[in-house]
C-alpha positions as CSV (number, residue, x, y, z in Angstrom):
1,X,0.0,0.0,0.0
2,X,3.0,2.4,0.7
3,X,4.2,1.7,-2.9
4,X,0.7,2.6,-4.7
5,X,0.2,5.9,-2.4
6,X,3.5,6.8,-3.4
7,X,2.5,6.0,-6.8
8,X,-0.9,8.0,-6.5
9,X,1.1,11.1,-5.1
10,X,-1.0,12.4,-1.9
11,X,1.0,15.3,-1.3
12,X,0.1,16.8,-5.0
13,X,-3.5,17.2,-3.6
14,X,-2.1,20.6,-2.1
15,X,-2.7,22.1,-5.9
16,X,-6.6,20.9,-5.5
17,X,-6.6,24.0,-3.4
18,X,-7.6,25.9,-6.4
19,X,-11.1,24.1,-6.5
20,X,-11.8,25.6,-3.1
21,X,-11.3,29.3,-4.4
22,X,-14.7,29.9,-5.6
23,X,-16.1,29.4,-1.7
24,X,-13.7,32.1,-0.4
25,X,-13.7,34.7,-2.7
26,X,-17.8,33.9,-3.6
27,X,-20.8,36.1,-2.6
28,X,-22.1,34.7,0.3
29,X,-21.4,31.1,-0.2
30,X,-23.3,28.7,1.6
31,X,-22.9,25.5,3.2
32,X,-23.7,23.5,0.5
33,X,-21.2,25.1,-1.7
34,X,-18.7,24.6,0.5
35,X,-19.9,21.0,0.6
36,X,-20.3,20.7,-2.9
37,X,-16.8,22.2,-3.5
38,X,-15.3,19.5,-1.0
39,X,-16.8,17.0,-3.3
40,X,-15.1,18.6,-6.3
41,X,-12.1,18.7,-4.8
42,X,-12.2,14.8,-4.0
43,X,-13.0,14.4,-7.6
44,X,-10.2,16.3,-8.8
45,X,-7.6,14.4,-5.9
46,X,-8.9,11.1,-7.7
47,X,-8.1,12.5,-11.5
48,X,-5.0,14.0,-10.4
49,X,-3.7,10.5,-9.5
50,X,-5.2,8.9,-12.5
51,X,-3.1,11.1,-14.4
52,X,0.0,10.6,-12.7
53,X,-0.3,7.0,-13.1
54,X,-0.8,7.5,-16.8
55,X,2.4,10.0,-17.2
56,X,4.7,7.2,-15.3
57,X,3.3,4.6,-17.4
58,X,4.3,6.6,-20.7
59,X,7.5,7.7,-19.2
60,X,8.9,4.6,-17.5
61,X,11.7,4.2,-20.1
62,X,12.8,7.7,-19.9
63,X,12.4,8.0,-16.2
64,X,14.7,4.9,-15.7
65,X,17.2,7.1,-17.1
66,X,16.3,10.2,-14.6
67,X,18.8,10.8,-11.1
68,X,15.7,10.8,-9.0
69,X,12.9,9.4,-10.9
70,X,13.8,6.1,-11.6
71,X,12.9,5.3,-8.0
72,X,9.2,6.0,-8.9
73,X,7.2,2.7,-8.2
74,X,6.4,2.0,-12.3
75,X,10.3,2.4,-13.1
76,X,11.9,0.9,-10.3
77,X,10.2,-1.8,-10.7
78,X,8.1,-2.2,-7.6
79,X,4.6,-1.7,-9.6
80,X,3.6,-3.6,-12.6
81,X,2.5,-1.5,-15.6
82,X,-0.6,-4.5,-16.0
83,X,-1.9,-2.7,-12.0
84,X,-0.8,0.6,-13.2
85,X,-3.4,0.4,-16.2
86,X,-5.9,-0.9,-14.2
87,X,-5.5,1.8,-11.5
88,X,-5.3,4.7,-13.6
89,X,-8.9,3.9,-15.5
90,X,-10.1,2.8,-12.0
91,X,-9.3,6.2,-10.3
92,X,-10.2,8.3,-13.5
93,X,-14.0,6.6,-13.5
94,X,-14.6,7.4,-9.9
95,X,-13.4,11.0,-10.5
96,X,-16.0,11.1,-13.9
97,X,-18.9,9.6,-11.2
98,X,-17.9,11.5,-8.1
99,X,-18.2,14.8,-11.2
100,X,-21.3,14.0,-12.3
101,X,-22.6,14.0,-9.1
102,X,-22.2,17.8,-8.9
103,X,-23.9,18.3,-12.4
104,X,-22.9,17.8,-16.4
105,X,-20.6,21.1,-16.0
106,X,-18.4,19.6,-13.3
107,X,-17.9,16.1,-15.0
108,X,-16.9,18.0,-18.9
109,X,-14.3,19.9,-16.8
110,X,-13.1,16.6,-15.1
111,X,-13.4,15.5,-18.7
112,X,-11.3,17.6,-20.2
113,X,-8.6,17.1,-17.6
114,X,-8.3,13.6,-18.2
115,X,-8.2,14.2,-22.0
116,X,-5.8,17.2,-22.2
117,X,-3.8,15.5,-19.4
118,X,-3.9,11.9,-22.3
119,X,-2.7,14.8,-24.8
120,X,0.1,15.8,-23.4
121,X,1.7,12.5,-21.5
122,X,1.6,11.3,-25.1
123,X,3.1,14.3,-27.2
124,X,2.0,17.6,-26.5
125,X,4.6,17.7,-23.6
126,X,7.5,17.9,-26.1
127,X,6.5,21.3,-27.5
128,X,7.8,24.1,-26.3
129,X,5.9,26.6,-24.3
130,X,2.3,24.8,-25.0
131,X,3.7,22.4,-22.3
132,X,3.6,24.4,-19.8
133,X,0.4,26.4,-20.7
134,X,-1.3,22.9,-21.0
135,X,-0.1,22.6,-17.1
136,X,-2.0,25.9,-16.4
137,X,-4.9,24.5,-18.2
138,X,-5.3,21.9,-15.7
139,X,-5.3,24.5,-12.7
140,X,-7.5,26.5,-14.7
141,X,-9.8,23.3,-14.8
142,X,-9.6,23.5,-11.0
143,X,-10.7,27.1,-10.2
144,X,-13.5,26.7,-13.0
145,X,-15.1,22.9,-11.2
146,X,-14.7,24.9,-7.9
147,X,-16.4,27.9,-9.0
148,X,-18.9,27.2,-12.7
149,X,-19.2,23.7,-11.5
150,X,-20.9,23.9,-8.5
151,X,-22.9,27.2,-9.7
152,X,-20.4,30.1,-8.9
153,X,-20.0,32.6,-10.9
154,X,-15.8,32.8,-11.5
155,X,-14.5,36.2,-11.1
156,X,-12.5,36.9,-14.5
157,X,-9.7,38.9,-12.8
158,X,-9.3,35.8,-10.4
159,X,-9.3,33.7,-13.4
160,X,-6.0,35.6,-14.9
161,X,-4.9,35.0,-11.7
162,X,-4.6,31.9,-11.4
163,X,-3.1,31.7,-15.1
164,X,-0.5,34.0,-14.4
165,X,0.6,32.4,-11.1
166,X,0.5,28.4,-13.0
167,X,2.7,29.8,-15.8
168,X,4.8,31.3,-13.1
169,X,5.1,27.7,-11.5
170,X,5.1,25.4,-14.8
171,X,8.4,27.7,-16.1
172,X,9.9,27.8,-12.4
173,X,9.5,23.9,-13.0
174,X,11.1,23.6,-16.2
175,X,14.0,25.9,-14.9
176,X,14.7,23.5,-12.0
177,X,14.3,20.3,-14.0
178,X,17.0,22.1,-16.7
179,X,19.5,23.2,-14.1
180,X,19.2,19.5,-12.1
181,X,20.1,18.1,-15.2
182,X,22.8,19.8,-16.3
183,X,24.5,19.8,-13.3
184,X,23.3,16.2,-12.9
185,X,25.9,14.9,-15.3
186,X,24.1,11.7,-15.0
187,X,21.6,12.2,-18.0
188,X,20.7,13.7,-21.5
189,X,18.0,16.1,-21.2
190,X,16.8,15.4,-24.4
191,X,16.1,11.8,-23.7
192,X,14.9,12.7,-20.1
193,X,12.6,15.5,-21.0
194,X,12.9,16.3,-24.7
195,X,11.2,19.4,-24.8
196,X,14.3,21.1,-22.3
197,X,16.7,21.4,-25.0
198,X,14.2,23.7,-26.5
199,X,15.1,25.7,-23.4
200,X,17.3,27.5,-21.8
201,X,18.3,29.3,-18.1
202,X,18.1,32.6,-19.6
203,X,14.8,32.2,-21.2
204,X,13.0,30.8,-18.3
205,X,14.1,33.3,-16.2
206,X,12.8,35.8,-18.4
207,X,9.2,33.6,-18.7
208,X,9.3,33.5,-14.8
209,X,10.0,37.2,-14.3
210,X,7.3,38.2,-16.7
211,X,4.7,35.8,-15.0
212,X,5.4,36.5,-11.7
213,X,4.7,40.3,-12.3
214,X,2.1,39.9,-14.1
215,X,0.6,37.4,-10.9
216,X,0.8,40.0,-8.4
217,X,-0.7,42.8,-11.0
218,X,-3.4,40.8,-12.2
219,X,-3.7,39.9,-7.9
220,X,-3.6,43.5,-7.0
221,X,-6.1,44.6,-9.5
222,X,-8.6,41.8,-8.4
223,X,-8.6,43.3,-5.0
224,X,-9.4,46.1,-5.9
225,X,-11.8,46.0,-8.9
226,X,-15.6,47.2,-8.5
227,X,-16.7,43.6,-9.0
228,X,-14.5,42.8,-5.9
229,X,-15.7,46.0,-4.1
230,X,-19.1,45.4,-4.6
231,X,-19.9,41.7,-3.8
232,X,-17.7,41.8,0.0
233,X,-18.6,45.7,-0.1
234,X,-14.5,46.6,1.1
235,X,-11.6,47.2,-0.2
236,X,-9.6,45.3,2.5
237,X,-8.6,42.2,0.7
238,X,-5.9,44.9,-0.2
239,X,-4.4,43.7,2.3
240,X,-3.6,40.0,1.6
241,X,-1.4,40.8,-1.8
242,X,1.7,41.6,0.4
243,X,1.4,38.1,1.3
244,X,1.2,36.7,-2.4
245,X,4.2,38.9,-3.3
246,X,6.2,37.6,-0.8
247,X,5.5,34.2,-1.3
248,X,5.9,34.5,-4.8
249,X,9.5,36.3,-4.1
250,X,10.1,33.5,-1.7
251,X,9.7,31.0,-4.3
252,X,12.1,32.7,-6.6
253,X,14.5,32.7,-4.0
254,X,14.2,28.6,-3.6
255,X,14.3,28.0,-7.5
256,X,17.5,30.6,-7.5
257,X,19.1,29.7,-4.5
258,X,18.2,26.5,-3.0
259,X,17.8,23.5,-5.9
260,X,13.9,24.3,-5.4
261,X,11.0,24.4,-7.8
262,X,10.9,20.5,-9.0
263,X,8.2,19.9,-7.1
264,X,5.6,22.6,-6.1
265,X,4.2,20.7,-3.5
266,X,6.7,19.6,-1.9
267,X,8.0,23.0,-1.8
268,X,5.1,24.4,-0.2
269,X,4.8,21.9,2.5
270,X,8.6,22.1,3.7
271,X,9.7,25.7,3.6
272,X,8.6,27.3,6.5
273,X,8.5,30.9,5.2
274,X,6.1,29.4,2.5
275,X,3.9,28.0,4.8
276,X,3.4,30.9,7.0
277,X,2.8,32.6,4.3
278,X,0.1,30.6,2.5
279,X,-1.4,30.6,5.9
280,X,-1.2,34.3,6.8
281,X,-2.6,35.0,3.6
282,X,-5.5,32.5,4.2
283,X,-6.6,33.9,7.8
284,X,-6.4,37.3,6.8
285,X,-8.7,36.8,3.1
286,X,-11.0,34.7,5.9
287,X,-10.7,37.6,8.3
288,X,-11.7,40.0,5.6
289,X,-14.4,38.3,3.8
290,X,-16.4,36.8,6.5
């Protein structure tokens, strides 16, 4: 059981977070949104891991090859790819019926997860700069089952939000996976990750800088809009985007300075400046709202 829950990933459900924005930041949200957006989130945990099933399956051969994963359970070995099948169409029906529970909106978006999620495992990840918007897509997916899905009107300014701050992430990503590599010594990055050598340092710092501002504009200007204004009548939510610049300076400072970025989650869960962060940001929008 240890072997398939490392397989499944638990600690990615941190980026199901996203589902659960439409319940903050909606007008007056009631309990059966927030249980309704509990159920998406479950849904989206179950595709998430059907997904990353699927990737290791497709990439067993090149992850073999990888310094850190060819210990993953498919490539080392320790799962069979005959249980991996089975799992990932096993976990990627119970998301499609835990979806449709919520309505016909909900289960497209889990839908189109799984199929843009197929898309890319099998090609699309090779091409340069789509990867990583098809990454965002899938956050984007998130927000949109957390907020259309269960009858929430998204906020559009919160929406280019949450694209801004994905790109920010899914270049940070490719940065670290480059500079691991090349200092690796260990492994081609074409064969590892083709699409890298279509890369480079100095244009992914240049992607990250651009979406990183443009996170913390498109932030600040959601705060602050009349849409905002008028539907938790203040302008205080002002307050919270010190907190998402800082963490997002924070997170530049790990993917510059401390080999981070390769794994959002786990990044989030072990610095403790990110933490404090995500949760100071957190109590204050709940302070504010409610």
């Amino acid at each position: 059981m240890s072997v398939i829950l490392r397989l499944l990933r638990p600690h990615q459900y941190i980026k199901n977070g996203f589902v659960v924005l439409g319940v903050v930041f909606g007008q007056s949200p009631t309990l059966l949104d927030a249980l309704h957006a509990a159920l998406a989130f479950v849904a989206f945990c179950l595709a998430a891991s059907s997904v990353y099933v699927f990737n290791d399956m497709v990439d067993v051969e090149s992850d073999r090859m990888h310094p850190i994963k060819r210990n993953r359970p498919i490539a080392s070995g320790a799962v069979s790819l005959p249980l991996a099948r089975g799992l990932s169409a096993l976990l990627a029906a119970l998301a499609l019926g835990a979806a449709f529970s919520l309505g016909w909106l909900a289960a497209l978006f889990i839908a189109l997860y799984l199929v843009l999620n197929v898309a890319y495992s099998l090609r699309l990840k090779h091409v340069v700069i789509l990867d990583v918007f098809l990454i965002s897509a899938g956050f984007m997916l998130r927000i949109l089952i957390g907020t259309a899905g269960i009858g929430i009107p998204p906020s559009q300014w919160l929406l280019l939000t949450g694209l801004m701050l994905t790109l920010f992430l899914g270049f940070a990503k490719r940065r670290a996976e480059l500079i691991q590599l090349q200092g690796s010594g260990k492994a081609d990055r074409a064969t590892v990750r083709r699409v890298l050598e279509n890369y480079s340092p100095a244009m992914l710092d240049q992607l990250t800088g651009i979406t990183a501002a443009c996170a913390i504009l498109s932030y600040g200007l959601y705060t602050v809009s009349p849409e905002t204004v008028r539907i938790h009548g203040s302008y205080a939510l002002f307050y919270t985007v010190p907190f998402v610049v800082y963490g997002i300076f924070r997170y530049l400072y790990l993917l510059h300075h401390r080999a981070g970025g390769n794994d959002t989650a786990r990044d989030l869960l072990a610095d403790p400046h990110l933490v404090a962060t995500a949760a100071g940001w957190l109590l204050v929008s709940v302070i504010i709202l409610r």
